[in-house]
C-alpha positions in Angstrom: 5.4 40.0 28.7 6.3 37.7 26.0 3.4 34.5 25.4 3.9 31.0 24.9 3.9 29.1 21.7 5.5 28.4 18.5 6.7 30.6 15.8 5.6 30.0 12.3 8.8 29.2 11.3 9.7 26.7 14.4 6.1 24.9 12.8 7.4 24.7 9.4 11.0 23.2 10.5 8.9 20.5 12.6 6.5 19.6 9.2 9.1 19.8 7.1 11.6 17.1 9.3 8.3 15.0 9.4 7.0 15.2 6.1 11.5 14.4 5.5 10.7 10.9 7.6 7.9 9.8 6.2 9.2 10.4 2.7 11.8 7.8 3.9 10.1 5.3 5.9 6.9 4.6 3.5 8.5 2.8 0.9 10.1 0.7 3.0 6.7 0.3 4.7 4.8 -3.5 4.3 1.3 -3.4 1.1 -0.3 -6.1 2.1 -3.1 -7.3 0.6 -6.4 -5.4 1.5 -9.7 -7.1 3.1 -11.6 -5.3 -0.2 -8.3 -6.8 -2.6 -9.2 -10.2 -1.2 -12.7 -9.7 -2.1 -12.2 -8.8 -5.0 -9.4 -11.8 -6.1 -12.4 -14.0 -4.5 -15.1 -12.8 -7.3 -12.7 -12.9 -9.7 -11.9 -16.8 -8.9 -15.7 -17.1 -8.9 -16.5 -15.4 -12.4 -13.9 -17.0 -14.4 -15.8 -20.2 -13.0 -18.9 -19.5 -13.8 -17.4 -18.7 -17.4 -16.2 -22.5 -17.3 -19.7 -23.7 -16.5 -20.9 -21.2 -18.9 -19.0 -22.6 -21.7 -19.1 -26.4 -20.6 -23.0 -25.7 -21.3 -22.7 -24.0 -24.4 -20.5 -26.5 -26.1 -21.8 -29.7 -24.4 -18.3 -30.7 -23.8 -16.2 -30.9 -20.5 -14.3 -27.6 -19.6 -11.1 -28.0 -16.7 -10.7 -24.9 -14.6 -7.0 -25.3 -13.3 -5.6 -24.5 -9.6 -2.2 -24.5 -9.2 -0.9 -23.4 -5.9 2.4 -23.5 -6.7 2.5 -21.1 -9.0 -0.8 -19.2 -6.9 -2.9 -19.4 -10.2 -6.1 -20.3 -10.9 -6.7 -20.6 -14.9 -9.9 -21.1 -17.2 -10.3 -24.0 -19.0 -12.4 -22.7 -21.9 -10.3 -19.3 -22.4 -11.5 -17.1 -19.7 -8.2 -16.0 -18.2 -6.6 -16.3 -15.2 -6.3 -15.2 -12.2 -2.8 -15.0 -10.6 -2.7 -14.4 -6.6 0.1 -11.8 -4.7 2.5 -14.1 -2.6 0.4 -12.5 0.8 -2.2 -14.2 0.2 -3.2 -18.0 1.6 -4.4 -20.3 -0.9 -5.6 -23.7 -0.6 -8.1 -25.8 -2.7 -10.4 -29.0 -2.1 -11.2 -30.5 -4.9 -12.8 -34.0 -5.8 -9.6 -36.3 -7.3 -11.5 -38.9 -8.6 -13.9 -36.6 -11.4 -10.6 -34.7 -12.7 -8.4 -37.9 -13.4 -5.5 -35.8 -12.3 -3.2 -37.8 -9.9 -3.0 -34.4 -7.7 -6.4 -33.2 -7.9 -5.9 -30.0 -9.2 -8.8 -29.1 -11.3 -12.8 -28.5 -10.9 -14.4 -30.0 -13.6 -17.5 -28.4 -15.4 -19.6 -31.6 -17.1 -21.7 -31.1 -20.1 -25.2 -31.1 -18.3 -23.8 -27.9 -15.9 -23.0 -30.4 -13.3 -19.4 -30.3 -11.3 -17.0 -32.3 -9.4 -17.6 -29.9 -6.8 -14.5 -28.1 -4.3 -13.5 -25.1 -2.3 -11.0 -22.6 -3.0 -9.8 -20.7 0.0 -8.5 -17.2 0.0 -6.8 -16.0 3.4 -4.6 -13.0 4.6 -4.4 -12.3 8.2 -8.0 -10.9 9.1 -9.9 -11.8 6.1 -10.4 -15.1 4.3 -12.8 -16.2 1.8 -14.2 -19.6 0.3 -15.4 -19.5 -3.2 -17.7 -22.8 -3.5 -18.1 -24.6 -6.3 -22.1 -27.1 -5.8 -21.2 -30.7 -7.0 -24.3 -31.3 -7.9 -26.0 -27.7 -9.6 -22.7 -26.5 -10.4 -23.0 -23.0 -9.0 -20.3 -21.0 -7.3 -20.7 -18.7 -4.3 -18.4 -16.4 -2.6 -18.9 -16.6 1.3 -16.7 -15.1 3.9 -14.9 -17.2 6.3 -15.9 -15.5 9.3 -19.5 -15.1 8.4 -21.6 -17.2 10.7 -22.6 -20.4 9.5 
């Protein structure tokens, strides 16, 4: 009486055929930005603002952080870097046009005494999103999660 199952060799065909699909079909498969990569581009927006505010304190002078959303790039004004964002992920800003004097509105301003014109950038892929606030009035700049409760 013979039993039922596989052979060794019937088991290594089947892994092998798999392991022949997969080796086609994963670079053709979507990378998306993660929920921990969209974190992580949010603290990154948030440090090189602090830096602004940081310098803008340091040298008593005015200090421009730029947004442009063209381009999906957010870029210190006192020599911090940049930070440049994949094309998968959302970006939108708020920003205050009459502090910047920018017809578009595409700065936050850092003022000499720490102060800010204050704004929002937000950060979005499908199921994540982040805001990284920037206070008017202290200047500080917080990361919060968009579905966090209020």
């Amino acid at each position: 009486m013979r039993e039922a199952g596989f052979t060794l060799i019937e088991t290594v065909a089947v892994l092998a055929i798999v392991a022949g699909l997969a080796a086609l079909a994963l670079p053709h498969w979507p990378h998306g930005t993660t929920r921990p990569q969209l974190e992580a581009y949010a603290l990154d927006i948030a440090s090189l603002l602090k830096a602004d505010r940081s310098a803008a304190l340091r040298t008593r002078g005015r200090v421009e952080t730029l947004l442009n959303s063209g381009q999906r790039l957010v870029v210190s004004g006192a020599g911090a870097g940049e930070v440049r964002l994949p094309d998968d992920v959302a970006f939108d800003a708020i920003v205050a046009e009459t502090c910047s004097g920018r017809a578009n509105g595409s700065a936050i301003d850092f003022l000499p005494s720490g102060m800010s014109c204050g704004g929002s950038i937000a950060l979005a892929r499908p199921g994540a999103a982040y805001h990284v606030r920037v206070n008017w009035l202290t200047g500080g700049v917080e990361v919060v999660a968009a579905d966090a409760p209020r």
